[in-house]
PDB file of N, CA, C, O and CB in Angstrom:
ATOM      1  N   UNK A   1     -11.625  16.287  -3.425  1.00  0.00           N
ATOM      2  CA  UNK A   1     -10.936  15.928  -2.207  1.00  0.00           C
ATOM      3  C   UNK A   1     -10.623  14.436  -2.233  1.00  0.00           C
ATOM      4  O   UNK A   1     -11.598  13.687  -2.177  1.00  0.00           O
ATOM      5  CB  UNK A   1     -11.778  16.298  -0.968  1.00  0.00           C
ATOM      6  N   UNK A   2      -8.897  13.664  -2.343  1.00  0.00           N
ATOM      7  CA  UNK A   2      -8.808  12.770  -1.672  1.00  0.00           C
ATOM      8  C   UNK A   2      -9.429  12.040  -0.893  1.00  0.00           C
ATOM      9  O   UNK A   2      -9.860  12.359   0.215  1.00  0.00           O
ATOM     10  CB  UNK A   2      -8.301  12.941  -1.352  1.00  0.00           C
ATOM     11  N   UNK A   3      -9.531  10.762  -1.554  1.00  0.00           N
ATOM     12  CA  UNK A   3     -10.271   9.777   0.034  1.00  0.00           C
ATOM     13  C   UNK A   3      -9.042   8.712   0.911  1.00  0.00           C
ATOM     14  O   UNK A   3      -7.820   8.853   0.876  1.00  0.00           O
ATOM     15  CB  UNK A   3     -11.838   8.279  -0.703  1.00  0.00           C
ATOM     16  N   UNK A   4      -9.452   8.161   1.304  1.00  0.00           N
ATOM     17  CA  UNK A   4      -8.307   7.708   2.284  1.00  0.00           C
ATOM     18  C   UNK A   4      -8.002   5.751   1.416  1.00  0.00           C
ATOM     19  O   UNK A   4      -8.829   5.161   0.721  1.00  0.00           O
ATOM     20  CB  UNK A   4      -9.168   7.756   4.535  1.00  0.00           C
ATOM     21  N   UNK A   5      -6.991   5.379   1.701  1.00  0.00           N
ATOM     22  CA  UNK A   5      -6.624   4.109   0.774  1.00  0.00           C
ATOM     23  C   UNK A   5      -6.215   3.187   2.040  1.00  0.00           C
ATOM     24  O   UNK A   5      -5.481   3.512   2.973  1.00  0.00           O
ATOM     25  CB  UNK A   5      -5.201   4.377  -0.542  1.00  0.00           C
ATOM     26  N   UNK A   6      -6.860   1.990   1.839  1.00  0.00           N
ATOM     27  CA  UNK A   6      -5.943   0.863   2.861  1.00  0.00           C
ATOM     28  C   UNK A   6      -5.310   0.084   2.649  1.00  0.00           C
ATOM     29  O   UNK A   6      -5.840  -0.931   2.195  1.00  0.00           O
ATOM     30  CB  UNK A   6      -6.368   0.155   3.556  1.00  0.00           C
ATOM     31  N   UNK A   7      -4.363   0.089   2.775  1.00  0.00           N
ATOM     32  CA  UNK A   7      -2.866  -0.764   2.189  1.00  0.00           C
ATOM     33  C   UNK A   7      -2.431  -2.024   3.067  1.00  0.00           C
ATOM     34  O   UNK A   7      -1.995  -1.827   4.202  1.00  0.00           O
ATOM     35  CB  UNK A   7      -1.385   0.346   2.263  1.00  0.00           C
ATOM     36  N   UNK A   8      -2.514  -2.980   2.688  1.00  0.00           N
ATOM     37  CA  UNK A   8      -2.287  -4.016   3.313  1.00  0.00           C
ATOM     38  C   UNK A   8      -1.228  -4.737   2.717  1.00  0.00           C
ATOM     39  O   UNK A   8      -1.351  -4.883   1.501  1.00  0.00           O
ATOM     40  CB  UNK A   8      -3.352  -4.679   3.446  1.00  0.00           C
ATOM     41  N   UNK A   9       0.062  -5.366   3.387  1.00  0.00           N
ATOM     42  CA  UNK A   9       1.008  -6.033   3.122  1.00  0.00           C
ATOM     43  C   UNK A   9       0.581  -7.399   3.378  1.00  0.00           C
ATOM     44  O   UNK A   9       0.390  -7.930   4.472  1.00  0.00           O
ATOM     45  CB  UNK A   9       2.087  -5.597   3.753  1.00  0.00           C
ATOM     46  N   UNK A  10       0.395  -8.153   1.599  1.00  0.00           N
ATOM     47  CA  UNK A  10      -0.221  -9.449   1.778  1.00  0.00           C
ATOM     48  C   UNK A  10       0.680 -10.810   1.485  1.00  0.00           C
ATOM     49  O   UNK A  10       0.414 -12.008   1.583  1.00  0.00           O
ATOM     50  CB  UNK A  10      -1.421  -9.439   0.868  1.00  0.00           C
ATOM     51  N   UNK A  11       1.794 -10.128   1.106  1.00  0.00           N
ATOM     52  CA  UNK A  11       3.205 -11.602   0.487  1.00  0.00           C
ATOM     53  C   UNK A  11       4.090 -10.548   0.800  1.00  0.00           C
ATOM     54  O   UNK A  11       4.096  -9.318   0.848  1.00  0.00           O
ATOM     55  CB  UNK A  11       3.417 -12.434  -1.661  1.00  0.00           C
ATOM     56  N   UNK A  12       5.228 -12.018   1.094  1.00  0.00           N
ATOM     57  CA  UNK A  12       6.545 -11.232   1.526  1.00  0.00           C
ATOM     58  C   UNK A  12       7.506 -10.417   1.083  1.00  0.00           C
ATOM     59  O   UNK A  12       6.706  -9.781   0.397  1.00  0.00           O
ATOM     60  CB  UNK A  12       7.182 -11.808   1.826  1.00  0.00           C
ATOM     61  N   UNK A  13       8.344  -9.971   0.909  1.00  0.00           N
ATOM     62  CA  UNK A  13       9.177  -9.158  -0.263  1.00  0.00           C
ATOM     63  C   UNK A  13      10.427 -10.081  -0.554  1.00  0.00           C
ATOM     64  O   UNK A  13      11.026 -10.100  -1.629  1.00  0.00           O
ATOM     65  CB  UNK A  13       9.743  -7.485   0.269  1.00  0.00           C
ATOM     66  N   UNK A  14      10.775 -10.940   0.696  1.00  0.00           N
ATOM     67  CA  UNK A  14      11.235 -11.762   0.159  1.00  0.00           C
ATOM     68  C   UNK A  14      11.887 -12.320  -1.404  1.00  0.00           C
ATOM     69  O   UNK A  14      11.273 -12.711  -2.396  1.00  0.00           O
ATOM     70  CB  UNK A  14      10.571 -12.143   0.535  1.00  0.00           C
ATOM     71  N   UNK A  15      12.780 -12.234  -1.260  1.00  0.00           N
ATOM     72  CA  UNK A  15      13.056 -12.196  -2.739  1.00  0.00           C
ATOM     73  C   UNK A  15      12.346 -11.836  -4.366  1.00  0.00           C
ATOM     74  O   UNK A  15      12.331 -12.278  -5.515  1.00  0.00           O
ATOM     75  CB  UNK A  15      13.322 -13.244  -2.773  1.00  0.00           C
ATOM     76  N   UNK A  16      11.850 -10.818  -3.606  1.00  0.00           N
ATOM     77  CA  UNK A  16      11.890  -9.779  -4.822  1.00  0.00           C
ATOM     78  C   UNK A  16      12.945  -8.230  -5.061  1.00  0.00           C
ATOM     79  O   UNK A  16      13.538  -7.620  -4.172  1.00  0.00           O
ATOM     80  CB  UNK A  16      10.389  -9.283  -4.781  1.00  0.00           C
ATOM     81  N   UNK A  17      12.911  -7.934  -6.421  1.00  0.00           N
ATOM     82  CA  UNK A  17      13.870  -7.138  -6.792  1.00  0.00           C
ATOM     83  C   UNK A  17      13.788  -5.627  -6.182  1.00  0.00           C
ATOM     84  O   UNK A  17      12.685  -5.085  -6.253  1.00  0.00           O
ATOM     85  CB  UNK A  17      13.850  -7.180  -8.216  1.00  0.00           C
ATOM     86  N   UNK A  18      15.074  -4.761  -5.473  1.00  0.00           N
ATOM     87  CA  UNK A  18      14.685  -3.877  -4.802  1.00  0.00           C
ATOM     88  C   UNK A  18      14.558  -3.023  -4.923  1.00  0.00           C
ATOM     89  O   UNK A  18      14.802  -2.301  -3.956  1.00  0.00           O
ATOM     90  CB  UNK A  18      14.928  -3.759  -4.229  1.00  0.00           C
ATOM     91  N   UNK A  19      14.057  -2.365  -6.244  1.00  0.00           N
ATOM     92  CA  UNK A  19      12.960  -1.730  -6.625  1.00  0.00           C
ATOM     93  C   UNK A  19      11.520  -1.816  -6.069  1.00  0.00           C
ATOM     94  O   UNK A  19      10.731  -0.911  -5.794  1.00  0.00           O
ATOM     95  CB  UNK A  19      12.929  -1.999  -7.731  1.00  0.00           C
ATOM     96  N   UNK A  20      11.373  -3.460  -5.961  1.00  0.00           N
ATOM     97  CA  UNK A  20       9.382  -3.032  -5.273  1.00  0.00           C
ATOM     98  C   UNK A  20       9.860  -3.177  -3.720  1.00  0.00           C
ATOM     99  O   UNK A  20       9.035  -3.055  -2.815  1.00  0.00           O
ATOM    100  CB  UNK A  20       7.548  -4.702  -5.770  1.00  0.00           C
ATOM    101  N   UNK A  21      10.989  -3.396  -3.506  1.00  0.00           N
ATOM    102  CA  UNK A  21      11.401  -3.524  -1.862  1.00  0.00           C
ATOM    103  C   UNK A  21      11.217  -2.110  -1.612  1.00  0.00           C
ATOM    104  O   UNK A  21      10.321  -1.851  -0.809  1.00  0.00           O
ATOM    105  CB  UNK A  21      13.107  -4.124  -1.390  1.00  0.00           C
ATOM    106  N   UNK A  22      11.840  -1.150  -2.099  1.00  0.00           N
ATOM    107  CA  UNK A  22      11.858   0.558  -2.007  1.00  0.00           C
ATOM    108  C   UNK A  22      10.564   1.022  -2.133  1.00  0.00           C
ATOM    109  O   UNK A  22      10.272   1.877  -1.297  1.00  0.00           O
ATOM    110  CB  UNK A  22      12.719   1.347  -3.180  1.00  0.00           C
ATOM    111  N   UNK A  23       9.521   0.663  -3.077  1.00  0.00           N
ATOM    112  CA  UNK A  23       8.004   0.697  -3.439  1.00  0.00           C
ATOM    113  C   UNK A  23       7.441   0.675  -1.975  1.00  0.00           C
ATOM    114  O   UNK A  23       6.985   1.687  -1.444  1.00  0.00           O
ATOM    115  CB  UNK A  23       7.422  -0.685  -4.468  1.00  0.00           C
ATOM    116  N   UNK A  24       7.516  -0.782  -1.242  1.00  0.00           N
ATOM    117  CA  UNK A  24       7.112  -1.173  -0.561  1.00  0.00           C
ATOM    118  C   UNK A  24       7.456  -0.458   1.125  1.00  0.00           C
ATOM    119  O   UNK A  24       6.623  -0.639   2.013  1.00  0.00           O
ATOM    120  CB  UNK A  24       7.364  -2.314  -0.995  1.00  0.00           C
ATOM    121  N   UNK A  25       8.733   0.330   1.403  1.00  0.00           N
ATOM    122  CA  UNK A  25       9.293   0.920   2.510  1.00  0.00           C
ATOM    123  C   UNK A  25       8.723   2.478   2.370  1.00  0.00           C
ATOM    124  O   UNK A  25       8.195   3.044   3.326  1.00  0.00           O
ATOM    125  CB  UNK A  25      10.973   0.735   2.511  1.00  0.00           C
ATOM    126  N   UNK A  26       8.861   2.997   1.292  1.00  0.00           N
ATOM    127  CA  UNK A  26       8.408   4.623   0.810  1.00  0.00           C
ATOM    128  C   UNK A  26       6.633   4.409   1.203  1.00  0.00           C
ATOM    129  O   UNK A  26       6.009   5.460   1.344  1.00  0.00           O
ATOM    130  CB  UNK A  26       8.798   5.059  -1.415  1.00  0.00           C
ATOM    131  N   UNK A  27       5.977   3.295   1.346  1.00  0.00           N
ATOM    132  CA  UNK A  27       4.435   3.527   1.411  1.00  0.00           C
ATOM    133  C   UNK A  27       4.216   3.048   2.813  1.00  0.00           C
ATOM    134  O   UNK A  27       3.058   3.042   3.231  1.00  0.00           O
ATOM    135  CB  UNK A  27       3.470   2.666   0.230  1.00  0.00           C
ATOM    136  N   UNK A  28       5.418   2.553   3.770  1.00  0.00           N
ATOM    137  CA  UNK A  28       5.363   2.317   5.115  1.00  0.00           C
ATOM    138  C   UNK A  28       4.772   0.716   5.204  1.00  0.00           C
ATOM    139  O   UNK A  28       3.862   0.425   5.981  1.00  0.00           O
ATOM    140  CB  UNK A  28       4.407   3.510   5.860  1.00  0.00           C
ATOM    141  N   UNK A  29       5.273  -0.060   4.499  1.00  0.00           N
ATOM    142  CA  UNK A  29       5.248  -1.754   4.678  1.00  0.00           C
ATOM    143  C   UNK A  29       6.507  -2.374   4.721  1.00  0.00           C
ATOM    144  O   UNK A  29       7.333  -2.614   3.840  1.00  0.00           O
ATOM    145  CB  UNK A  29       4.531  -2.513   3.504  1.00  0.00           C
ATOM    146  N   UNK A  30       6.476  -2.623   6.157  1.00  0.00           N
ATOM    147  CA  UNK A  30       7.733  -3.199   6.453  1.00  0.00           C
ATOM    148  C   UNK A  30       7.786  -4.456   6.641  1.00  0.00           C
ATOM    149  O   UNK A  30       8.661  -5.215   6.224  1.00  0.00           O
ATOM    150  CB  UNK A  30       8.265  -2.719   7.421  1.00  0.00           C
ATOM    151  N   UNK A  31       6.320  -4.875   7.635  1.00  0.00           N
ATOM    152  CA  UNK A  31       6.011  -6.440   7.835  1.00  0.00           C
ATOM    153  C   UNK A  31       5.120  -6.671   7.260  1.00  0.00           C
ATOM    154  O   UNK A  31       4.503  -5.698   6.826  1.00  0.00           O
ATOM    155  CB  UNK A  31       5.765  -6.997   9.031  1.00  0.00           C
ATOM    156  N   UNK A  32       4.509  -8.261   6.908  1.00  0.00           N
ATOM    157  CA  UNK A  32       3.635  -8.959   6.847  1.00  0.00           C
ATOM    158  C   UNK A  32       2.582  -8.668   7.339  1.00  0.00           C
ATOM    159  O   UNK A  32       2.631  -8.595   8.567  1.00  0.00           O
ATOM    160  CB  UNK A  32       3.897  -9.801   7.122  1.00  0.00           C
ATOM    161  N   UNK A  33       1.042  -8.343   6.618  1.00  0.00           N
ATOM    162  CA  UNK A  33       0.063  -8.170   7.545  1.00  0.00           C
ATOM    163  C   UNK A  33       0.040  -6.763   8.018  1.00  0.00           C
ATOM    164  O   UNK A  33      -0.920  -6.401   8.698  1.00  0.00           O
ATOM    165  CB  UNK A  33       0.232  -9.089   8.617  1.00  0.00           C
ATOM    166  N   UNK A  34       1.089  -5.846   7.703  1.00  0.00           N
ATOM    167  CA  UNK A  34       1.164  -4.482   8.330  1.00  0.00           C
ATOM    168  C   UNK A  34       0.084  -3.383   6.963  1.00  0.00           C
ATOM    169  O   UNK A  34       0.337  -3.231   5.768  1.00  0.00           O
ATOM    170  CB  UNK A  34       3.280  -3.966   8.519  1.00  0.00           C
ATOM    171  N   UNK A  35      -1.247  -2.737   7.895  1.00  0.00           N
ATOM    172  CA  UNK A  35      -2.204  -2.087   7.090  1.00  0.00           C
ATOM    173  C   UNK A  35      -1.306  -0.368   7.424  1.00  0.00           C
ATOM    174  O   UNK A  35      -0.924   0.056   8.515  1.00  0.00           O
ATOM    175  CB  UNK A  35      -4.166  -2.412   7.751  1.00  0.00           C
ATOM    176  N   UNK A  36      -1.196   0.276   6.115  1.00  0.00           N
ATOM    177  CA  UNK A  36      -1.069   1.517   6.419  1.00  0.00           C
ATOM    178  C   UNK A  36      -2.345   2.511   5.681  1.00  0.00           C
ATOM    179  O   UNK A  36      -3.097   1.852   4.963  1.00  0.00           O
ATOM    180  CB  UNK A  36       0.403   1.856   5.996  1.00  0.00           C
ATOM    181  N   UNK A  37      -2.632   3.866   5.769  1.00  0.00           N
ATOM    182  CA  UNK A  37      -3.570   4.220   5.565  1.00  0.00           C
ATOM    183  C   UNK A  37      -3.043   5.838   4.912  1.00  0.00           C
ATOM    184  O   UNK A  37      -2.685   6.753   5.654  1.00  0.00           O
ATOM    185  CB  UNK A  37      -4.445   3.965   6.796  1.00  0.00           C
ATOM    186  N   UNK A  38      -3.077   5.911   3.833  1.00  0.00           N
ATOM    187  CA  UNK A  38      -2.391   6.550   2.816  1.00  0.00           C
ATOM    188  C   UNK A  38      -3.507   7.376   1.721  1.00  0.00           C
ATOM    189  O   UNK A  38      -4.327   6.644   1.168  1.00  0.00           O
ATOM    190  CB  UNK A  38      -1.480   5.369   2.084  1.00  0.00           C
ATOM    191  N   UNK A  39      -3.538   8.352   1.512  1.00  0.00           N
ATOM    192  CA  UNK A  39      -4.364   9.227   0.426  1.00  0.00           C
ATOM    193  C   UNK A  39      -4.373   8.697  -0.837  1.00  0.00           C
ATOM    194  O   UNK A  39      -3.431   8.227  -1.475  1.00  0.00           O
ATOM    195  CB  UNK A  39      -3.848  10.612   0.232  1.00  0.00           C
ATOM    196  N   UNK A  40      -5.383   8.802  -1.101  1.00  0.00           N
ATOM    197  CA  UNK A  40      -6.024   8.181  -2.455  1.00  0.00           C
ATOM    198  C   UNK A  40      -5.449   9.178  -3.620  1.00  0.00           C
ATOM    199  O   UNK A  40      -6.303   9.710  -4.329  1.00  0.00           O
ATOM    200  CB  UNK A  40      -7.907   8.179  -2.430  1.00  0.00           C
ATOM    201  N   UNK A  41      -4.205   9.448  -3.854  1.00  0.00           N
ATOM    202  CA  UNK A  41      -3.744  10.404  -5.031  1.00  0.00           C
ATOM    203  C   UNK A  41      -3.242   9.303  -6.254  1.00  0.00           C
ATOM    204  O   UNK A  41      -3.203   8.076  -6.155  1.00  0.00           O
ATOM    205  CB  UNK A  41      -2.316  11.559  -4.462  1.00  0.00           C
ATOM    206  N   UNK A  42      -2.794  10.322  -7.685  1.00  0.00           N
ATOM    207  CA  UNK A  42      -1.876   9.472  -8.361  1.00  0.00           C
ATOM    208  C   UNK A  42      -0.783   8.511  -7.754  1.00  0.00           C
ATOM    209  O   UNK A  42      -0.764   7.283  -7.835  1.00  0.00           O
ATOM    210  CB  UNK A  42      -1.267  10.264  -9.101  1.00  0.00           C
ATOM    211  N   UNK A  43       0.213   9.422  -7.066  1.00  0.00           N
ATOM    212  CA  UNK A  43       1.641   9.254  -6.783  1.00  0.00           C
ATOM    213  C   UNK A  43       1.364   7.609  -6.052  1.00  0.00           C
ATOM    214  O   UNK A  43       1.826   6.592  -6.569  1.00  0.00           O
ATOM    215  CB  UNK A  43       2.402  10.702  -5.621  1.00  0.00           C
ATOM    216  N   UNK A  44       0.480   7.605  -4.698  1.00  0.00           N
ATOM    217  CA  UNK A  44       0.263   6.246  -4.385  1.00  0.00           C
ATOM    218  C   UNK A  44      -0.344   5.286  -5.066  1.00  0.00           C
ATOM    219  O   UNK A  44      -0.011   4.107  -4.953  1.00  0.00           O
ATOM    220  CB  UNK A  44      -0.248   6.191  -3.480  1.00  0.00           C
ATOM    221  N   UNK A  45      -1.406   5.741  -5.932  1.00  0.00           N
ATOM    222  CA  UNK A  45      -2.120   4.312  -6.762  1.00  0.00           C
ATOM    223  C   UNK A  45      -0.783   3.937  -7.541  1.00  0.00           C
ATOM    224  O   UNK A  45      -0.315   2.801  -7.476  1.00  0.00           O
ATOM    225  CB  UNK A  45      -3.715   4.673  -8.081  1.00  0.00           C
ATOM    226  N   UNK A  46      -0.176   4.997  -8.308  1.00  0.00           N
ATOM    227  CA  UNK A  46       0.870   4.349  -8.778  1.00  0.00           C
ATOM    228  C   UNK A  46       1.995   3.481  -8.127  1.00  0.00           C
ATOM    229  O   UNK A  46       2.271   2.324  -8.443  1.00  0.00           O
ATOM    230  CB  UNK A  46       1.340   5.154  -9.295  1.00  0.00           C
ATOM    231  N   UNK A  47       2.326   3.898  -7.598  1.00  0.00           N
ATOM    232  CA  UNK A  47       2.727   2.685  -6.387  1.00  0.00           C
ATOM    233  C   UNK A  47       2.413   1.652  -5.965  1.00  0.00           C
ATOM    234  O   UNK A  47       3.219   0.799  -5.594  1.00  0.00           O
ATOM    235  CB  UNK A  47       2.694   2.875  -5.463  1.00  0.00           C
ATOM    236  N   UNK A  48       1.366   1.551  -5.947  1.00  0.00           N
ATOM    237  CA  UNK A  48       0.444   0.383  -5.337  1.00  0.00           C
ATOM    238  C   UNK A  48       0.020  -0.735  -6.741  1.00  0.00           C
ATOM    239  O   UNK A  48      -0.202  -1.943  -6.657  1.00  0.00           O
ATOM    240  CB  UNK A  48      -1.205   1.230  -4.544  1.00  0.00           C
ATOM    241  N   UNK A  49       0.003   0.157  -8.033  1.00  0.00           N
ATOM    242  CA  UNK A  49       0.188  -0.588  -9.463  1.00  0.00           C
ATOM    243  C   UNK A  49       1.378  -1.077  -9.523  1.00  0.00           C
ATOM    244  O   UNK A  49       1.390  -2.131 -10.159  1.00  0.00           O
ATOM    245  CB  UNK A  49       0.032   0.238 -10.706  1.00  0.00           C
ATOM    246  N   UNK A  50       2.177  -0.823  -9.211  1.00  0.00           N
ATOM    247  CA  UNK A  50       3.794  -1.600  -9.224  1.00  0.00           C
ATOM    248  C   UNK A  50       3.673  -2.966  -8.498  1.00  0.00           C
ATOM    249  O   UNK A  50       3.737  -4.114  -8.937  1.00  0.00           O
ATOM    250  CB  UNK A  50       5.118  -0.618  -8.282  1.00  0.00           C
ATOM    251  N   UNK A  51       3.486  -2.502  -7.301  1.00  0.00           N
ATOM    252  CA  UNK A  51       3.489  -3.976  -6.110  1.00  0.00           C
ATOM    253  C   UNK A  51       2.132  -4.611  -6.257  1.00  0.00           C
ATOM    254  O   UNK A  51       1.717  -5.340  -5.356  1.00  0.00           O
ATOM    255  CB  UNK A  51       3.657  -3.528  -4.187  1.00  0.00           C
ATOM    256  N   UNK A  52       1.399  -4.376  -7.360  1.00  0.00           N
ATOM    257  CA  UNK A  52       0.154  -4.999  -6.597  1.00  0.00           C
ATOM    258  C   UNK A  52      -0.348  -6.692  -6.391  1.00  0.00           C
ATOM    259  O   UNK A  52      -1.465  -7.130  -6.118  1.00  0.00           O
ATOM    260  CB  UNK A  52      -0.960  -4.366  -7.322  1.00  0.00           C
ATOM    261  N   UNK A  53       0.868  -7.374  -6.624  1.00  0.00           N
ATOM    262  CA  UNK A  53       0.855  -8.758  -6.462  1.00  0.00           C
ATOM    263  C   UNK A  53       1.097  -8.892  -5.370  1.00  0.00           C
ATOM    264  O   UNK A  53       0.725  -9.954  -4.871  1.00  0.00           O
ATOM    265  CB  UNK A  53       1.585  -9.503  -7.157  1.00  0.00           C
ATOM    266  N   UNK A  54       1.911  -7.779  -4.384  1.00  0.00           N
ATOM    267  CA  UNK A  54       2.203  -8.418  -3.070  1.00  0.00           C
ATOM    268  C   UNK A  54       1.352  -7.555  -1.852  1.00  0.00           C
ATOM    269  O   UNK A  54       1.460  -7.619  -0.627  1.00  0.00           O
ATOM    270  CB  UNK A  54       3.945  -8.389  -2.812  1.00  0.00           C
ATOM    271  N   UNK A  55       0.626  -6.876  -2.561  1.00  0.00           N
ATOM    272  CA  UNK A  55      -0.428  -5.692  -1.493  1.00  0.00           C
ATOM    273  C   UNK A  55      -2.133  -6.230  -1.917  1.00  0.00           C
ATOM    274  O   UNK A  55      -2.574  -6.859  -2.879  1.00  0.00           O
ATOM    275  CB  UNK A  55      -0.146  -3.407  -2.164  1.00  0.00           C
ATOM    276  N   UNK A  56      -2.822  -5.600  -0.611  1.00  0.00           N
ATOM    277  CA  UNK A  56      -4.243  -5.311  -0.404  1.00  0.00           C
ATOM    278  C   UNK A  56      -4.534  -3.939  -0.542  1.00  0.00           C
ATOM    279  O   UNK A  56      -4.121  -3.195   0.347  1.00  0.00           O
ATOM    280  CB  UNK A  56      -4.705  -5.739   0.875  1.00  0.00           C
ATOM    281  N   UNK A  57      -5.265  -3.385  -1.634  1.00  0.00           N
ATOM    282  CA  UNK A  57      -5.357  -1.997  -1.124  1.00  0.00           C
ATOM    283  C   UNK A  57      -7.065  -2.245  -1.404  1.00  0.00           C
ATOM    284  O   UNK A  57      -7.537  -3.116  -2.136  1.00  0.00           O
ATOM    285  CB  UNK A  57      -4.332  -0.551  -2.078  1.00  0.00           C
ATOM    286  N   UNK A  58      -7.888  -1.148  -0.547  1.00  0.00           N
ATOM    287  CA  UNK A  58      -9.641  -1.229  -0.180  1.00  0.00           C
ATOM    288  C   UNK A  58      -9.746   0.252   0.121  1.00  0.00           C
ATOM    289  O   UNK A  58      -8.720   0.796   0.530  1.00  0.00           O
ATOM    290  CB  UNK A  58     -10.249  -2.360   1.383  1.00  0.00           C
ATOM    291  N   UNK A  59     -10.899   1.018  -0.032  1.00  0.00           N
ATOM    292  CA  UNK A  59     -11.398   2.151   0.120  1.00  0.00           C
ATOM    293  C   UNK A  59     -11.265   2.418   1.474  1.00  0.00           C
ATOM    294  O   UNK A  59     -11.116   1.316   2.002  1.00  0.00           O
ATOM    295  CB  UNK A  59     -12.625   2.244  -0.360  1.00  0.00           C
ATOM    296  N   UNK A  60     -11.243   3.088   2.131  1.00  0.00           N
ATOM    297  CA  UNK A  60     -11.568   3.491   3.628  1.00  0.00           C
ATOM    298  C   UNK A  60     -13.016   4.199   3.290  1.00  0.00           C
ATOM    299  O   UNK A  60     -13.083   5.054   2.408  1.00  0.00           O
ATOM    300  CB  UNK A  60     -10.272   4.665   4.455  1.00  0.00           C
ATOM    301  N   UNK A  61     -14.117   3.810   4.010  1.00  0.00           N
ATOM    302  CA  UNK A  61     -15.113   5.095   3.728  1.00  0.00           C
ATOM    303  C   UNK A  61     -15.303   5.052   5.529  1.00  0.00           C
ATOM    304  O   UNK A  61     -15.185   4.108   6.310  1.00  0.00           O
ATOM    305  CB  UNK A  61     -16.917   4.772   2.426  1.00  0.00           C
ATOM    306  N   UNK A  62     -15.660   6.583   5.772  1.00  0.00           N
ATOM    307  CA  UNK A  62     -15.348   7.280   7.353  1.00  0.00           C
ATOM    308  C   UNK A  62     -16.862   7.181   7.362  1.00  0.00           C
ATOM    309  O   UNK A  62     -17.699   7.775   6.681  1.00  0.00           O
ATOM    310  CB  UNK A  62     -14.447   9.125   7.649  1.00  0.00           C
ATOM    311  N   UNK A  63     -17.021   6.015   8.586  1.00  0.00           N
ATOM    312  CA  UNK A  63     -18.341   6.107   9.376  1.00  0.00           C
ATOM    313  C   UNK A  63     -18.465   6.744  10.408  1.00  0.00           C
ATOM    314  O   UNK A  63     -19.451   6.288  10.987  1.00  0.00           O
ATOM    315  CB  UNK A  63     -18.786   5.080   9.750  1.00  0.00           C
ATOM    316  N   UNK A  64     -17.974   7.637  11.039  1.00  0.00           N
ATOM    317  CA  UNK A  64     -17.932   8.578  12.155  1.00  0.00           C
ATOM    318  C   UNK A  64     -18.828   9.195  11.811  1.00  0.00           C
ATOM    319  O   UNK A  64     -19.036   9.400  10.615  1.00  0.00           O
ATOM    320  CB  UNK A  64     -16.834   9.353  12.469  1.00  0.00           C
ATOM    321  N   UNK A  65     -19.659   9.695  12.844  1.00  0.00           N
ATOM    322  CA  UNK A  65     -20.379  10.822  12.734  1.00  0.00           C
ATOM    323  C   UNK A  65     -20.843  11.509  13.816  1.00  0.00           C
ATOM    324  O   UNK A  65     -21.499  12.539  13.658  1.00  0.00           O
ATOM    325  CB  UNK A  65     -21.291  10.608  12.071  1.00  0.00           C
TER     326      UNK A  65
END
């Protein structure tokens, strides 16, 4: 089972090529500082290996109980 991924938009896209601009809209980072919370599969780590100069990504572990 998938665990959950936290994605954090940490530099601007700002003139970069729009390829990681598209990277960056398909995983729901639009602004600065904007955390989205996305499944821990291939399809996103790979994604997140593309941009990863301009992202935060961290485990989510679920303390609910």
């Amino acid at each position: 089972m998938p665990g959950i991924l936290k994605i954090t938009l940490v530099k601007s896209m700002i003139g970069r090529p729009e390829k990681h601009r598209r990277v960056l809209r398909g995983m729901g980072l639009t602004k600065l500082n904007k955390t989205v919370e996305l499944k821990n599969i291939p399809s996103v780590r790979g994604m997140i290996n593309q941009v990863s100069h301009l992202v935060k990504a961290e485990d989510k572990i679920n303390e609910a109980k």
